[in-house]
C-alpha positions in Angstrom: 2.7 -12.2 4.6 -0.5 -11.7 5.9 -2.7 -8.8 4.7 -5.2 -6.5 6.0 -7.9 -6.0 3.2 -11.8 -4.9 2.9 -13.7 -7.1 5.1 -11.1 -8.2 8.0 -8.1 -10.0 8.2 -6.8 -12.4 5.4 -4.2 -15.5 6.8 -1.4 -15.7 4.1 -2.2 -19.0 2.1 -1.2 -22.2 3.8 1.2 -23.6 1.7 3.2 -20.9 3.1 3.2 -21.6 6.5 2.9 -25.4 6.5 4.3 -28.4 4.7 2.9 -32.0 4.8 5.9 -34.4 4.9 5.5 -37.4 2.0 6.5 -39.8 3.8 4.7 -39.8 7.4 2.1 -37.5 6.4 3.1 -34.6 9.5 2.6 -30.9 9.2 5.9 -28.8 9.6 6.7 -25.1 9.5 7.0 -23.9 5.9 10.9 -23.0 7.0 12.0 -26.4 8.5 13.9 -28.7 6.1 13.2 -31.5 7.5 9.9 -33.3 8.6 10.3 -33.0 12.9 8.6 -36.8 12.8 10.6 -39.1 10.8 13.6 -36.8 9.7 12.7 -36.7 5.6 13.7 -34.0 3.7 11.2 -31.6 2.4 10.8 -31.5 -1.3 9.4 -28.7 -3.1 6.2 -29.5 -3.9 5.5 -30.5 -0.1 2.6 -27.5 0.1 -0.8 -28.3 1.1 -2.5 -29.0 -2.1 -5.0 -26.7 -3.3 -3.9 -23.9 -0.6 -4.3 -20.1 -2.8 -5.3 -17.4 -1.4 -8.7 -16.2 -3.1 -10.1 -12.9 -2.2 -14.1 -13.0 -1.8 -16.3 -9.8 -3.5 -18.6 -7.9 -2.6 -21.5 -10.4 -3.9 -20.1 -13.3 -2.4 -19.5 -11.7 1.1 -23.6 -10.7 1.4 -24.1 -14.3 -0.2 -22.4 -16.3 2.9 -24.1 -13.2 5.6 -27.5 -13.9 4.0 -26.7 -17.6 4.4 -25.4 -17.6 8.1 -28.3 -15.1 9.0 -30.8 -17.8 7.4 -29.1 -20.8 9.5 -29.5 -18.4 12.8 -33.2 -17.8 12.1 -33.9 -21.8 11.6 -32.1 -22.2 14.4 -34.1 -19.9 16.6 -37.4 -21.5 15.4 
């Protein structure tokens, strides 16, 4: 499920812990069959859309520290 990898923690991907009911638009746990609002039952395709798990690399990492150190230093001025 969820992974330790280079850099910290990594959450397993959403779809795989939540599901958004079609009908009343509610967040259940991936293993309910049912939506715990309105009482639907959960089709397949019910994952959050667009929920993958994508590792960052090296490059990207130091892009988004360089970025958050810029925003600290604007902050600061």
């Amino acid at each position: 499920m969820a992974r330790q990898e280079k850099g910290g923690f990594r959450p397993p991907p959403l779809g795989k812990i939540l599901w958004k009911c079609p009908s009343c638009n509610t967040f259940n746990a991936a293993d309910a069959g049912t939506c715990k609002k309105c009482g639907a039952a959960k089709v397949e395709d019910a994952a959050i859309a667009g929920a993958t798990f994508k590792p960052i690399d090296d490059s990207e990492r130091l892009n988004q520290d360089q970025k958050a150190v810029e925003k600290v230093l604007r902050e600061e001025k």
